[in-house]
C-alpha positions in Angstrom: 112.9 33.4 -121.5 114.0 36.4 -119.6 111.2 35.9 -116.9 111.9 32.1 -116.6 115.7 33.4 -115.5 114.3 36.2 -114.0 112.6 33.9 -111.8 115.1 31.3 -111.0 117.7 33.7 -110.5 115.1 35.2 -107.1 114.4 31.3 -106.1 118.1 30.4 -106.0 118.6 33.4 -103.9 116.1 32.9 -102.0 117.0 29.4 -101.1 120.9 31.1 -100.3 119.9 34.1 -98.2 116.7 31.6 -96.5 119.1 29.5 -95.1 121.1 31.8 -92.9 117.2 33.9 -91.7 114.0 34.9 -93.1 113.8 36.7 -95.9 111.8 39.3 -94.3 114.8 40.4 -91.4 117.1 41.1 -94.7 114.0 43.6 -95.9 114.2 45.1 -92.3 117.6 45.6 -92.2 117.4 47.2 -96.0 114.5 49.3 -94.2 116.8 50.5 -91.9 119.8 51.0 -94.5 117.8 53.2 -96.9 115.9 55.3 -94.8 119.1 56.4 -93.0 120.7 57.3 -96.4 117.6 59.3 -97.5 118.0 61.0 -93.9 121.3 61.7 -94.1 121.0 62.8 -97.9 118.3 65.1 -96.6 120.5 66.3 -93.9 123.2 67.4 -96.1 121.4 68.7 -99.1 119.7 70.9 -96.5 122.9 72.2 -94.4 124.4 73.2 -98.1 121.3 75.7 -98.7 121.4 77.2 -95.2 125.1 77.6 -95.6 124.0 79.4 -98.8 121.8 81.4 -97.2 123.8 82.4 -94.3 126.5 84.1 -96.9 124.7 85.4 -99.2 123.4 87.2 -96.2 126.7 88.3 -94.8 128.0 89.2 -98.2 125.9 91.9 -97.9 126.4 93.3 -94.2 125.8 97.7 -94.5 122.4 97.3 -96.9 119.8 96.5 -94.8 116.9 97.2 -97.7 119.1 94.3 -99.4 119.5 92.1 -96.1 115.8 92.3 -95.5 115.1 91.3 -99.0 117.6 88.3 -98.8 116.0 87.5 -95.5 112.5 87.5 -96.6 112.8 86.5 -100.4 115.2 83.1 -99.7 112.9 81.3 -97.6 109.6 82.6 -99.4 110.7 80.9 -102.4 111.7 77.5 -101.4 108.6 77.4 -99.5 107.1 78.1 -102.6 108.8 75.8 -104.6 108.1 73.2 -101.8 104.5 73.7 -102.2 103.7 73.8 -105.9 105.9 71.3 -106.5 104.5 69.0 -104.0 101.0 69.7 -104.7 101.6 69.6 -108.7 103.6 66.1 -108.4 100.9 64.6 -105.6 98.5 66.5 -103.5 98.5 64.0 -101.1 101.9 64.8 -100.0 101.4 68.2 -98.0 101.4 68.0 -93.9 102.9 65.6 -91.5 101.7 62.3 -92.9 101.4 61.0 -89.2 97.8 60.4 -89.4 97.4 59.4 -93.1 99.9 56.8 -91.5 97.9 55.9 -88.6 94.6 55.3 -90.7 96.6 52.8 -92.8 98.4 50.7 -90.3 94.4 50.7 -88.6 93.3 48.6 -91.7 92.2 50.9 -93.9 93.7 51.0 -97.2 95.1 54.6 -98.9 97.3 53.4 -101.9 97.7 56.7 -102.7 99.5 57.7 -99.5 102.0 55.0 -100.4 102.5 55.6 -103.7 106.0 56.6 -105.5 105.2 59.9 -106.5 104.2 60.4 -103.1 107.6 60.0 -101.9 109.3 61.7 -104.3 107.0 64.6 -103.9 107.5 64.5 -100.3 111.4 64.0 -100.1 111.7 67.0 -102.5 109.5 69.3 -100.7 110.7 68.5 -97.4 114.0 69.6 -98.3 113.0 73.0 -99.5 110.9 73.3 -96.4 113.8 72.3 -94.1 116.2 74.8 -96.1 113.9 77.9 -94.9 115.3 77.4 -92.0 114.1 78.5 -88.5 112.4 81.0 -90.1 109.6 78.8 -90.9 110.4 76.7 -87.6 109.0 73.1 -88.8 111.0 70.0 -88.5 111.1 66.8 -90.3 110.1 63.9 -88.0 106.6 63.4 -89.3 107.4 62.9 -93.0 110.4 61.1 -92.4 107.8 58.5 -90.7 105.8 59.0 -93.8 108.5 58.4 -96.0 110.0 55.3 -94.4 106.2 54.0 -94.6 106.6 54.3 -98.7 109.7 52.8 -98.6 108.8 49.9 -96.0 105.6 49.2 -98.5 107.6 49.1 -101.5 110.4 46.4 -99.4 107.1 44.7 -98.5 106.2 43.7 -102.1 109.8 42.7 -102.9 109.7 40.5 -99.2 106.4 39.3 -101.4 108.1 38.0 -104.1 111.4 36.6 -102.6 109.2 35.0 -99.6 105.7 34.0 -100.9 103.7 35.3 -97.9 102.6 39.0 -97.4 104.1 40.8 -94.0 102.6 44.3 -95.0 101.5 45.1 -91.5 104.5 44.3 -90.1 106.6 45.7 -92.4 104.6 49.4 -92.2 104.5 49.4 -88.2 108.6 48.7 -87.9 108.9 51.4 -90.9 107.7 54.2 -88.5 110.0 53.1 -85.9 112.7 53.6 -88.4 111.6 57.2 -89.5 112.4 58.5 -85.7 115.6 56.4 -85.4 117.1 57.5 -88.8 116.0 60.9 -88.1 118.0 61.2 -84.8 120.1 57.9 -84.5 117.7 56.9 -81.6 116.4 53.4 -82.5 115.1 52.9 -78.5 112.7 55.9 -78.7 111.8 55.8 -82.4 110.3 52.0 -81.7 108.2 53.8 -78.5 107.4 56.1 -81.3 106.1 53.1 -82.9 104.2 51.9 -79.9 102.4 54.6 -78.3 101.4 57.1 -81.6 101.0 54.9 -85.0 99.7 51.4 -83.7 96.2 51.3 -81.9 97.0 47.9 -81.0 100.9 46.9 -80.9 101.8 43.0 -81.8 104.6 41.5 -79.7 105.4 39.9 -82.6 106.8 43.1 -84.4 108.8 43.7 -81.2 112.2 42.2 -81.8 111.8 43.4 -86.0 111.6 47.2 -84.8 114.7 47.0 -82.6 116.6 45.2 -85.5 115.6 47.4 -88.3 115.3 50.6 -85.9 119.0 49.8 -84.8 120.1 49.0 -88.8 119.0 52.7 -89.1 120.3 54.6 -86.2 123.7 52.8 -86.6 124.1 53.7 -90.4 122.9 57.0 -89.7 125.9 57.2 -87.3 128.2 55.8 -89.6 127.4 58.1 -92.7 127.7 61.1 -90.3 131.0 59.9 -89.2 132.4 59.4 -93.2 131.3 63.1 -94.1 132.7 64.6 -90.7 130.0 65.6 -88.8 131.1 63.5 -86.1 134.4 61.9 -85.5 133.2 58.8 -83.6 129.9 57.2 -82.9 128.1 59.5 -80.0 125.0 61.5 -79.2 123.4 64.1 -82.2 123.5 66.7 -79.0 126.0 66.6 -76.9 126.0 68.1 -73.7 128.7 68.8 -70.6 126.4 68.2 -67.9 128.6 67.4 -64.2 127.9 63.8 -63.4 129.3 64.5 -59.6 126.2 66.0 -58.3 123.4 66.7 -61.8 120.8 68.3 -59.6 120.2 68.7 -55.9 117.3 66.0 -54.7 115.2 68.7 -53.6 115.5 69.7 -56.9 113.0 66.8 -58.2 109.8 69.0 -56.5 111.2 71.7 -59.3 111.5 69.5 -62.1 107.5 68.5 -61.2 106.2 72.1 -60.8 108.7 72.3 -64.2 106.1 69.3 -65.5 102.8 71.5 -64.5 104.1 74.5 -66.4 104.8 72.9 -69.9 101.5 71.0 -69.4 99.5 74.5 -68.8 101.3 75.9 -72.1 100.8 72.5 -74.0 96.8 73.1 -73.4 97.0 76.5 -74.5 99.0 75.5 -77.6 96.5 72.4 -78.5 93.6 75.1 -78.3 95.2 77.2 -80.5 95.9 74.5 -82.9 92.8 72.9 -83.0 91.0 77.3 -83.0 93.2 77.5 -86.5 92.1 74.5 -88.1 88.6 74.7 -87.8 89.2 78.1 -88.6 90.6 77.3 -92.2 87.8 74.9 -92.7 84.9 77.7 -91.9 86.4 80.8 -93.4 85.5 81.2 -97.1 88.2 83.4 -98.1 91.0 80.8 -96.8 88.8 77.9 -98.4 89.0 79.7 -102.0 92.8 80.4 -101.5 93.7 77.3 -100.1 92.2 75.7 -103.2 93.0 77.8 -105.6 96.5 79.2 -104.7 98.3 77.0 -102.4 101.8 78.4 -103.4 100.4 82.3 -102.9 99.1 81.1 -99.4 102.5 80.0 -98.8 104.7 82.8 -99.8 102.4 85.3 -97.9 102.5 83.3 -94.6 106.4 82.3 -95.1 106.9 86.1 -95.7 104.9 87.3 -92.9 107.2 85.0 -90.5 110.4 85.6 -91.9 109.7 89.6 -91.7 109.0 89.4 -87.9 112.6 87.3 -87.8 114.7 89.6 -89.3 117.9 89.7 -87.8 117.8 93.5 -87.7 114.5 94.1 -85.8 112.7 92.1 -83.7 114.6 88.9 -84.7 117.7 89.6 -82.8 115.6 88.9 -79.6 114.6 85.4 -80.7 118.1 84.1 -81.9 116.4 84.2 -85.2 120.3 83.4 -86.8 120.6 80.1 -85.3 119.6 76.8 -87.3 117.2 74.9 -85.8 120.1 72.3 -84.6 121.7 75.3 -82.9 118.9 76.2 -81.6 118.5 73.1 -79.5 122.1 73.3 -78.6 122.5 76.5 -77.6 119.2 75.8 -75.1 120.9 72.8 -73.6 124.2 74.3 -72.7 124.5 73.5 -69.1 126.7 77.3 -68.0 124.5 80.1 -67.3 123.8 82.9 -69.8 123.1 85.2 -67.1 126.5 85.0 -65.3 128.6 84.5 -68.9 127.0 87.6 -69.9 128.4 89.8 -67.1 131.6 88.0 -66.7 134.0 90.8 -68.4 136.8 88.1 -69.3 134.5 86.1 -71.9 134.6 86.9 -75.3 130.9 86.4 -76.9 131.7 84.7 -80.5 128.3 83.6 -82.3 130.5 81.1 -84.2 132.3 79.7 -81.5 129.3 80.4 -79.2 125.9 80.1 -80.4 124.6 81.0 -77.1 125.1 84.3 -77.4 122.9 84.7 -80.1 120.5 84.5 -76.9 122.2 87.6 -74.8 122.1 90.2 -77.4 121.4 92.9 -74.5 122.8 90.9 -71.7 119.3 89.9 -70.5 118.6 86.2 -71.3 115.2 86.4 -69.4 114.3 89.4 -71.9 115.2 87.3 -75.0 113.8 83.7 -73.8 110.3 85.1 -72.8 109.8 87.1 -76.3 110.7 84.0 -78.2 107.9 82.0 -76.5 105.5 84.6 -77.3 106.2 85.1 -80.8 107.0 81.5 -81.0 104.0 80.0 -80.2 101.6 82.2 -83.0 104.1 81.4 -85.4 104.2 77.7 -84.6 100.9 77.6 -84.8 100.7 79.6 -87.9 103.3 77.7 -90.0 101.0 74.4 -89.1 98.7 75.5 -92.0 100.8 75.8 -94.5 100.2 73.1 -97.4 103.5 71.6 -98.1 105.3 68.6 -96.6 106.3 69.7 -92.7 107.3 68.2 -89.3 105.8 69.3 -86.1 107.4 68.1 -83.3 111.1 69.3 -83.4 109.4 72.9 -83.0 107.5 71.5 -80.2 110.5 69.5 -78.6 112.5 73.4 -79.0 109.9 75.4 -77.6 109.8 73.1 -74.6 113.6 73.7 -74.4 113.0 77.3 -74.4 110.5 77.0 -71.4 112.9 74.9 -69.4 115.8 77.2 -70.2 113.7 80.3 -69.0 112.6 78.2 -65.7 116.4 76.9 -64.9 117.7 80.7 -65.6 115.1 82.1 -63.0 115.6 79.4 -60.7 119.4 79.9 -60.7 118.6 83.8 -60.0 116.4 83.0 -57.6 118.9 80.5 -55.9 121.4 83.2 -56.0 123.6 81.0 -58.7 123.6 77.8 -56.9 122.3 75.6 -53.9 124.8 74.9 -51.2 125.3 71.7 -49.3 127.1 72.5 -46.3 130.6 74.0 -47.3 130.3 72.6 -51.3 128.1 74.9 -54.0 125.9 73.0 -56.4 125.4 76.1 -59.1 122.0 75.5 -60.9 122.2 73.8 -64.3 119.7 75.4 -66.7 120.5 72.9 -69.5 119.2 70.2 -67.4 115.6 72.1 -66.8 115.8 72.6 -70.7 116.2 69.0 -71.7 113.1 68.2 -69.0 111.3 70.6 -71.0 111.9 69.7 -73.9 110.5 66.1 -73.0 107.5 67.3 -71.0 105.7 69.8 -73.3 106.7 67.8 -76.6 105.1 64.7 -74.9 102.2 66.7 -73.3 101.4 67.8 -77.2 101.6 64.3 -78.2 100.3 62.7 -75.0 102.8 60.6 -75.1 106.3 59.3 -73.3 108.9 58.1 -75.9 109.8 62.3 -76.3 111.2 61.7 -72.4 113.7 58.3 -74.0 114.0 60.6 -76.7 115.7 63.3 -74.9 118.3 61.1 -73.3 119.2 59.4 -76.5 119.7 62.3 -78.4 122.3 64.1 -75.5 123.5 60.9 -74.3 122.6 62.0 -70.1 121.3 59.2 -67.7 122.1 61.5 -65.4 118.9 63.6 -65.4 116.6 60.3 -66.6 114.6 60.7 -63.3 113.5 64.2 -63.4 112.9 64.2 -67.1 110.8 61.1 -66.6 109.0 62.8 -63.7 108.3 66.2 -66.0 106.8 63.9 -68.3 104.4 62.4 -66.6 102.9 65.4 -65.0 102.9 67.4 -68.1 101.0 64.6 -69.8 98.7 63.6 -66.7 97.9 67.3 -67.0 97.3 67.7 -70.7 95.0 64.2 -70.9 92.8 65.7 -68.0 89.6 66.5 -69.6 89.9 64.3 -72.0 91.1 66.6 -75.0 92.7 65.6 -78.0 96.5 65.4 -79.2 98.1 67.2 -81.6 97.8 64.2 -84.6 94.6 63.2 -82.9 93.2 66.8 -84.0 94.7 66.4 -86.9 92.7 63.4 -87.9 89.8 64.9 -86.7 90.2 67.7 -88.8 91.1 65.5 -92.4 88.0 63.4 -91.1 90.1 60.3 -91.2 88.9 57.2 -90.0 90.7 56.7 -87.0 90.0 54.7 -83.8 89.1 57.0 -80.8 89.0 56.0 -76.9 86.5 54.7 -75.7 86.9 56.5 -72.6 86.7 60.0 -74.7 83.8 59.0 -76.6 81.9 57.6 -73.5 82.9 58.2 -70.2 80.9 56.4 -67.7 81.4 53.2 -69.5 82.9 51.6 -67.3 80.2 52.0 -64.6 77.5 50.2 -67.2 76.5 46.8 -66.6 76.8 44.2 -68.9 73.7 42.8 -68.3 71.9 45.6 -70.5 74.1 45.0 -73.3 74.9 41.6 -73.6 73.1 38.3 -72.7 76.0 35.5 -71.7 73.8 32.9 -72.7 75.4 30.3 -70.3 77.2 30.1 -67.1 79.0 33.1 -65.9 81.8 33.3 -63.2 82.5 35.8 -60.8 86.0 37.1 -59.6 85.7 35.9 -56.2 84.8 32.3 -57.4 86.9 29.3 -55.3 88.2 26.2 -57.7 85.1 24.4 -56.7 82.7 26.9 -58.7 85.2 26.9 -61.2 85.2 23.1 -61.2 81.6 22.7 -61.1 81.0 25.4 -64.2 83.9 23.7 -66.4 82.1 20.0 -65.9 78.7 21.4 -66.7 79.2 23.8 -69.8 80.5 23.3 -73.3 81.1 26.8 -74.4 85.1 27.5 -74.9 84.7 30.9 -73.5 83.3 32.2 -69.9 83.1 35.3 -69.0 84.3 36.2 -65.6 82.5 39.8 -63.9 82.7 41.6 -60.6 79.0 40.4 -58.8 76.4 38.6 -60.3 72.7 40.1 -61.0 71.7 42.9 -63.4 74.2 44.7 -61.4 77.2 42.9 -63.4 80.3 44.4 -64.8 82.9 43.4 -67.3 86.5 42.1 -65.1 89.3 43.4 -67.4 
């Protein structure tokens, strides 16, 4: 009796909710809806343990023995907590989750990826990972995707049920665009996201259903920011005071592509890094026994490794090691210049008030910005092997801030504080060069361009669209020469996942093959420079519903695509 009503009650609401739109755009928008509160859930559970952190720390200012140990011990243990928990609840939930993702939306099925311990494994350990702070230095992006995945399959079966017809490929490909767009309230970039790094091949169909549920996300994102006060109205994550008069001087756009070439160079030096310490871990013995055997130990030694080098009190105070990962950004994008606030006698440097300062602890910003980007980049790539649930490109997306801000300081040096048209003075904005940065090596790692939408969605500037475009495409036109790998493409290489490669990777003078050796057309065969007579003549005399159409005819032929 109960399932008879059970299933009356989901066809009567069915037939109520079906009449205003399909079924399926109500399980998009509750896509959308969800993921945001997990997001914002996540958010707050993980400013409360850094606030935590933070006093316990301060509370015990003239001990340093007892500072290093709060320093070292805090993060060591959530990171251990976030790895044997994850690992103990599902195994499968350690790493990004971006290319478990793009095996499954290729066609290949991984129910265990999907599963509901899965995501509560992964929501749980992500939180203690995020609460370690920049000490760590990973982000969140990656397994939110993940996450939204689960919770877009689980919608799926319920859109089953209440529709009769299975949109499961639909349903997974608009759930990644949602992870990005909950993540930073950035539903145009998080459905790029979509396009250009989970989907080999991208229906127009699930166009308009990632825009609905990717703005469903971003707007209650905004909206459950605004009810606990982050934010008092609806407006950028990073805001930024950029002059909208005069952003950047137009000779400045040669800059902003020499800017491009440099985050490129250091992108290819990262990606060989990354992809030296994965095959490392797979070859050495010693890490294959403890990586095995002792997940948690590998964890707390690599965690306290990192957070010894940051300590505030040593060689952390040259790499703002204080600041939150949030303030990090914001403190890179700040459009004034460190170099002239920190000799200007009338400011006051408050960390609090500003977080910038955190970057001038000598009065040399150049000092500071250069030894973060060379401890940065070891530990970066360090942390990327630790087994528990993780985010990669927020790191990246910072460390490309860092190189723009050290490019915009020295330029504004260079320029002696500012570029003068005539009688008026354009002073150099290093916040700008940051933000292009930011977009150009985070989309050189990923060899892609949503990171460059990304950036103007998340500070709100059209003003410096152009430039950051421009930075884009050069980095990534630089770090796609040769033909090398991505940062989730090495991944997948190195979890031997079935994935789809280029064919232009795997064989690169395909193009210049002719047809004729691997394919027999079996009929008539048009070429490209073939008049509507031809065309006329060959439609009257064959019966085949396809033709193909090459360059010249002979055993010379190519494919026309």
């Amino acid at each position: 009796l109960w399932r008879c009503c059970k299933y009356d009650f989901l066809v009567r609401v069915r037939c109520v909710m079906g009449s205003l739109m399909g079924m399926e755009w109500y399980c998009f928008a509750a896509l959308g809806i969800l993921t945001a509160f997990l997001s914002f859930l996540m958010d707050l559970s993980v400013a409360k343990l850094l606030r935590a952190h933070q006093w316990l720390y301060s509370q015990l200012e003239g001990h340093c023995l007892l500072q290093f140990l709060c320093w070292t011990l805090y993060p060591v243990s959530l990171s251990a907590l976030s790895t044997s928990f994850s690992q103990s609840i599902c195994p499968f939930s350690a790493g990004s989750g971006v290319p478990e993702v793009r095996t499954i939306l290729s066609g290949v099925d991984m129910p265990h990826y999907l599963s509901l311990t899965n995501l509560f494994a992964k929501y749980v350990g992500l939180i203690c990972t995020l609460a370690a702070g920049s000490t760590v230095f990973l982000g969140k992006v990656g397994p939110f995707v993940h996450l939204s995945t689960m919770v877009g399959a689980y919608l799926n079966q319920l859109c089953t049920v209440l529709r009769g017809e299975r949109t499961e490929g639909a349903m997974l490909v608009v759930a990644a665009a949602v992870g990005v767009a909950s993540c930073f309230g950035a539903p145009i970039s998080g459905v790029l996201f979509s396009v250009e790094v989970m989907s080999s091949h991208f229906a127009l169909k699930d166009y308009c259903p990632c825009f609905f549920a990717a703005a469903c996300g971003a707007l209650t994102f905004h909206l459950l920011s605004m009810w606990s006060g982050e934010q008092e109205t609806l407006r950028a994550l990073f805001q930024t005071s950029f002059s909208e008069d005069l952003p950047f001087y137009p000779l400045e756009i040669l800059v902003f592509a020499i800017l491009g070439l440099l985050c490129g160079a250091v992108s290819c030096v990262y990606l060989f890094c990354h992809r030296w310490i994965l095959l490392f871990i797979k070859t050495n013995k010693i890490l294959i026994k403890v990586l095995s055997t002792e997940k948690a130990l590998y964890s707390a030694m690599v965690v306290f490794l990192l957070a010894s080098v940051t300590f505030p009190l040593s060689a952390g105070q040259y790499m703002a090691s204080k600041l939150t990962i949030k303030q990090l950004l914001s403190s890179l994008l700040d459009s004034r210049q460190w170099t002239s606030q920190s000799h200007n006698a009338s400011v006051v440097l408050q960390p609090n008030l500003c977080p910038w300062s955190e970057w001038i602890p000598s009065g040399n910003p150049y000092l500071t910005l250069g030894f973060f980007l060379f401890m940065k980049l070891w530990m970066l790539v360090l942390a990327c092997t630790l087994p528990l649930p993780a985010g990669y490109f927020m790191p990246v997306f910072i460390y490309g801030a860092a190189i723009g801000r050290l490019f915009g300081e020295g330029l504004a040096f260079v320029s002696l504080n500012g570029v003068y048209l005539g009688q008026d003075r354009n002073p150099i904005n290093p916040g700008g060069y940051a933000l292009a940065g930011a977009a150009a090596f985070s989309g050189a790692v990923t060899h892609t361009l949503s990171p460059a939408l990304l950036a103007l969605e998340l500070t709100g500037q059209s003003t410096h669209a152009a430039p950051i475009l421009l930075a884009t495409l050069v980095a990534n036109a630089l770090a796609r020469s040769g033909q090398r790998p991505s940062f989730y493409d090495a991944l997948s290489i190195s979890k031997k996942l079935p994935h789809l490669p280029s064919l232009l990777k795997v064989c690169p003078r395909l193009f210049s093959v002719p047809i004729g050796k691997v394919l027999d057309p079996g009929g008539p065969v048009l070429e490209r420079t073939a008049g509507p007579t031809e065309i006329q003549q060959v439609l009257n005399t064959c019966s085949q519903t396809q033709i193909p159409v090459v360059d010249t005819l002979g055993e010379c032929t190519h494919f026309k695509t």
